[in-house]
C-alpha positions in Angstrom: -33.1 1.8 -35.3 -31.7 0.6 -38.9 -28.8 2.9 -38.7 -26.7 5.1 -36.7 -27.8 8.3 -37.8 -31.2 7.5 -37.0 -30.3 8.1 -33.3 -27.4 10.9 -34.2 -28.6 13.1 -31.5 -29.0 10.6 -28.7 -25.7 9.2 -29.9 -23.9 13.0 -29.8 -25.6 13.3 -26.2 -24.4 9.9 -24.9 -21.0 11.2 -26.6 -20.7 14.4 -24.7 -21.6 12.7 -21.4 -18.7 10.7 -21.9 -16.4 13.0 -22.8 -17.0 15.4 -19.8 -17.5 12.6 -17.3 -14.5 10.3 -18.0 -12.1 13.1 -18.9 -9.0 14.1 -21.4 -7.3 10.4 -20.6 -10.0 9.0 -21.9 -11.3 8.5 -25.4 -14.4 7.7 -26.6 -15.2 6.8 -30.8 -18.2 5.7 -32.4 -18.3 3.8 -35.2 -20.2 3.1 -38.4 -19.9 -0.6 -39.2 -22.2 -0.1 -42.1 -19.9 2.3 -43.6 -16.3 1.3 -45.5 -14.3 -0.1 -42.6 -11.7 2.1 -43.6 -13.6 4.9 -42.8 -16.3 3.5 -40.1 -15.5 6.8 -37.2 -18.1 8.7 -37.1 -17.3 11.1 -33.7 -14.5 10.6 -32.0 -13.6 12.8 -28.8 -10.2 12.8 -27.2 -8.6 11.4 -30.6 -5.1 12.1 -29.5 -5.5 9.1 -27.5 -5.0 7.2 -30.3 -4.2 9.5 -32.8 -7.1 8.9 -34.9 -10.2 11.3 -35.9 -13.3 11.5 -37.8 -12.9 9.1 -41.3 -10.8 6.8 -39.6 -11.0 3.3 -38.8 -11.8 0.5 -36.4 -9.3 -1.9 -34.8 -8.8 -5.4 -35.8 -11.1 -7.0 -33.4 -13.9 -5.1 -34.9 -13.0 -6.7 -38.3 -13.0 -10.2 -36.0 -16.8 -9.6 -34.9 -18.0 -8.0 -38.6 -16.2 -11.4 -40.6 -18.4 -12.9 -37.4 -15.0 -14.9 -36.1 -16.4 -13.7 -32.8 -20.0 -14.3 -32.1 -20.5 -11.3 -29.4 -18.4 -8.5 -29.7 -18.8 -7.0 -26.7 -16.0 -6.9 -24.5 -15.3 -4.5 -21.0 -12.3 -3.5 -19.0 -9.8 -5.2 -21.2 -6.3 -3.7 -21.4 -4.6 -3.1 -25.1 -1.2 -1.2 -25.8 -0.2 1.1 -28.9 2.7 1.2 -30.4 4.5 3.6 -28.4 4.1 1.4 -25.5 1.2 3.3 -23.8 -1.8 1.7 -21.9 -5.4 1.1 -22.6 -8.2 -0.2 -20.4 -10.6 -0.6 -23.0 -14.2 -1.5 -23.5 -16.1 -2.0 -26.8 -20.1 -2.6 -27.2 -21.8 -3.2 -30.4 -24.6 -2.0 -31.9 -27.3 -3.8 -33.3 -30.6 -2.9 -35.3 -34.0 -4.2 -35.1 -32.8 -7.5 -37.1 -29.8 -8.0 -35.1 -27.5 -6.8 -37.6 -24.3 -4.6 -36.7 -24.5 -1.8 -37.7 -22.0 0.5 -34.9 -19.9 0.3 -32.3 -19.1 2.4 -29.4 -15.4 2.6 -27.6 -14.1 3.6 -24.9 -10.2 3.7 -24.4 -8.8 5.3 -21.0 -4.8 5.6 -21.2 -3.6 4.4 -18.0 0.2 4.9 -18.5 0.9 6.7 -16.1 -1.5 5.6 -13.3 0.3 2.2 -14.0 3.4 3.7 -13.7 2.5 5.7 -10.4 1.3 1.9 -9.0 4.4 0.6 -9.7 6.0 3.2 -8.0 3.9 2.7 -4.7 4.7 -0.8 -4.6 7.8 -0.3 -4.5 7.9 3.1 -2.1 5.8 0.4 0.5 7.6 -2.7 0.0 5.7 -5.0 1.7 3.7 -8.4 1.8 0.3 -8.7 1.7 0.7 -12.0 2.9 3.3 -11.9 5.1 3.0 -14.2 8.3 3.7 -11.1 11.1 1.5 -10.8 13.7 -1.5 -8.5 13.3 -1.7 -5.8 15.6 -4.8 -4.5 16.5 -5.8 -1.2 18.2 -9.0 -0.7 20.3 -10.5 2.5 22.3 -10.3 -0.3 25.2 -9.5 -3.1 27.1 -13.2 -4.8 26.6 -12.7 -4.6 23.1 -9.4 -6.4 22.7 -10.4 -9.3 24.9 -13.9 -9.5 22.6 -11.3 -9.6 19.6 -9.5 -12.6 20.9 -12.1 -14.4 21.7 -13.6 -14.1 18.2 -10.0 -15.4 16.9 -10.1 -18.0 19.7 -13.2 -19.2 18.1 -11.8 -18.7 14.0 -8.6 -21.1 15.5 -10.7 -23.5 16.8 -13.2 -23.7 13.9 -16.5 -23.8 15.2 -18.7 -21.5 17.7 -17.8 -21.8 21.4 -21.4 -23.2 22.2 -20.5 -26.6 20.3 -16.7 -26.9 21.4 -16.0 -30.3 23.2 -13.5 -30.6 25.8 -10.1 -30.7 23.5 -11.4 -27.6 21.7 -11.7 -25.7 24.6 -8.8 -26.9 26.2 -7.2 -25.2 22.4 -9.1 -22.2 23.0 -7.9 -21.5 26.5 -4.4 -21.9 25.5 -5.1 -19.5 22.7 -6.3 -17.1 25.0 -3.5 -17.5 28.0 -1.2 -17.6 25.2 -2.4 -14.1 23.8 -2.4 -12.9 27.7 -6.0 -12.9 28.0 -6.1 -13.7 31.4 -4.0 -10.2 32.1 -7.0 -8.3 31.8 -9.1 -7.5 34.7 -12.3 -9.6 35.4 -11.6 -11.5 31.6 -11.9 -14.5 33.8 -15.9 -13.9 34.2 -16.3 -12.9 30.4 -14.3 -15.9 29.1 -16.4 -18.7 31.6 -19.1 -17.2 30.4 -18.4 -17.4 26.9 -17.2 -20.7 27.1 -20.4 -21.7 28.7 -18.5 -23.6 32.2 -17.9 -22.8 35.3 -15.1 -20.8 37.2 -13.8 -24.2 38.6 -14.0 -26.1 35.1 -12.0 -23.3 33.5 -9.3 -22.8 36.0 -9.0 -26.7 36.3 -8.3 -26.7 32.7 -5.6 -23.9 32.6 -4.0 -26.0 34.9 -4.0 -28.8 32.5 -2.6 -26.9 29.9 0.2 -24.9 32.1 1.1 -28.8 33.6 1.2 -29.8 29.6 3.5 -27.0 28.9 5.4 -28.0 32.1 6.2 -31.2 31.3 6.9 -30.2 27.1 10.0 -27.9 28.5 11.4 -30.8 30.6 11.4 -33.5 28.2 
C-alpha cells in the first residue's frame, strides 16, 4: 500500500465495523498524513465527539510522530480531555507503506464522562476499603468445607505445606486452627492429624502445650 486510498474500501469496512461495534460514545477518524495536516480527516464517524468532521485535522501528537519527535506513534488506552472538560480513552495506530513511511492514522476516542462519573459515584454509594483489616467471612454449603478452608489458611500463615512443617510450625498451625474453633467441628480431630501427618496422641499433646502457653501468658 503507497497510500490510503489504495485500500479505501477495506479502510470504509474496518470504519463501519467500528462504528457499529463500539457505539455513539465512541468516535473513530482516519487520517491522511500525506495530505495538508490541516486537512489530514478523511472519514470520521461519531464526529460530535470531538466536534470535528471530514477536512479537519489531527491532534498535536500526530504532528509529534510526523516532525518524528516520537519514533512510534502508536499509543493504546490512554486518556485525553477536551476543553469542555469531557473524557477520552483514546488509542491511536499509524499507518505505514511498503517503505515504512506514514502515510495515515487511525483513532479511536471513546468519551467516558459519564461512566467516570457513575464510578465515582459507586465509590462513594459503597464506601469501603479494599484493604481493610476485618475479618473475612466465608460461607460454605458445609461444615467439611470450612474446616478444608482453614486448614489451607493454616498452611498460607505458616508459610510452607503441612508435609515439611517442623515442630514450632505445627505447634503455629494448631493454635491457628483452635484459635479459629476448628476443633468444634465434629470428627476435625481425624482430618487435621491426618493432615498434619502425626498421630492422635502427638496432636492432642501439643494442644496442651499451647492451651498451658496461653495459661501461663494470662497469669503473668
Amino acid at each position: 500500500m503507497k497510500e490510503l486510498k489504495d485500500e479505501k474500501k477495506f479502510l470504509t469496512q474496518l470504519m463501519d465495523m467500528l462504528e457499529q461495534q463500539l457505539g455513539p460514545y465512541t468516535e473513530v477518524v482516519l487520517h491522511d498524513l500525506k495530505k495538508d495536516y490541516a486537512n489530514t480527516i478523511v472519514d470520521i464517524r461519531n464526529g460530535h465527539i470531538t466536534g470535528r468532521q471530514v477536512g479537519g485535522t489531527g491532534s498535536n501528537l500526530g504532528l509529534e510522530v510526523l516532525q518524528g519527535t516520537v519514533k512510534d506513534g502508536n499509543r493504546f488506552n490512554y486518556i485525553t480531555q477536551l476543553k469542555d472538560n469531557r473524557i477520552l480513552r483514546s488509542s491511536s495506530l499509524y499507518i505505514k507503506d511498503e517503505e515504512e513511511n506514514l502515510i495515515g492514522c487511525l483513532c479511536v476516542n471513546t468519551d467516558i464522562t459519564e461512566s467516570v462519573k457513575l464510578e465515582s459515584y459507586l465509590k462513594d454509594m459503597n464506601h469501603y476499603d479494599i484493604n481493610a483489616t476485618d475479618k473475612q467471612e466465608v460461607f460454605v454449603t458445609e461444615v467439611n468445607q470450612l474446616l478444608e478452608y482453614l486448614l489451607q489458611e493454616g498452611q498460607k500463615l505458616v508459610g510452607k505445606p503441612a508435609g515439611v512443617m517442623n515442630r514450632e510450625e505445627k505447634l503455629q498451625f494448631l493454635k491457628y486452627l483452635n484459635d479459629k474453633g476448628a476443633f468444634l467441628i465434629t470428627k476435625s480431630g481425624e482430618r487435621i492429624q491426618t493432615f498434619l501427618g502425626i498421630s492422635k496422641y502427638t496432636m492432642y499433646a501439643y494442644l496442651d502445650m499451647i492451651k498451658k502457653e496461653e495459661a501461663g501468658t494470662k497469669t503473668e
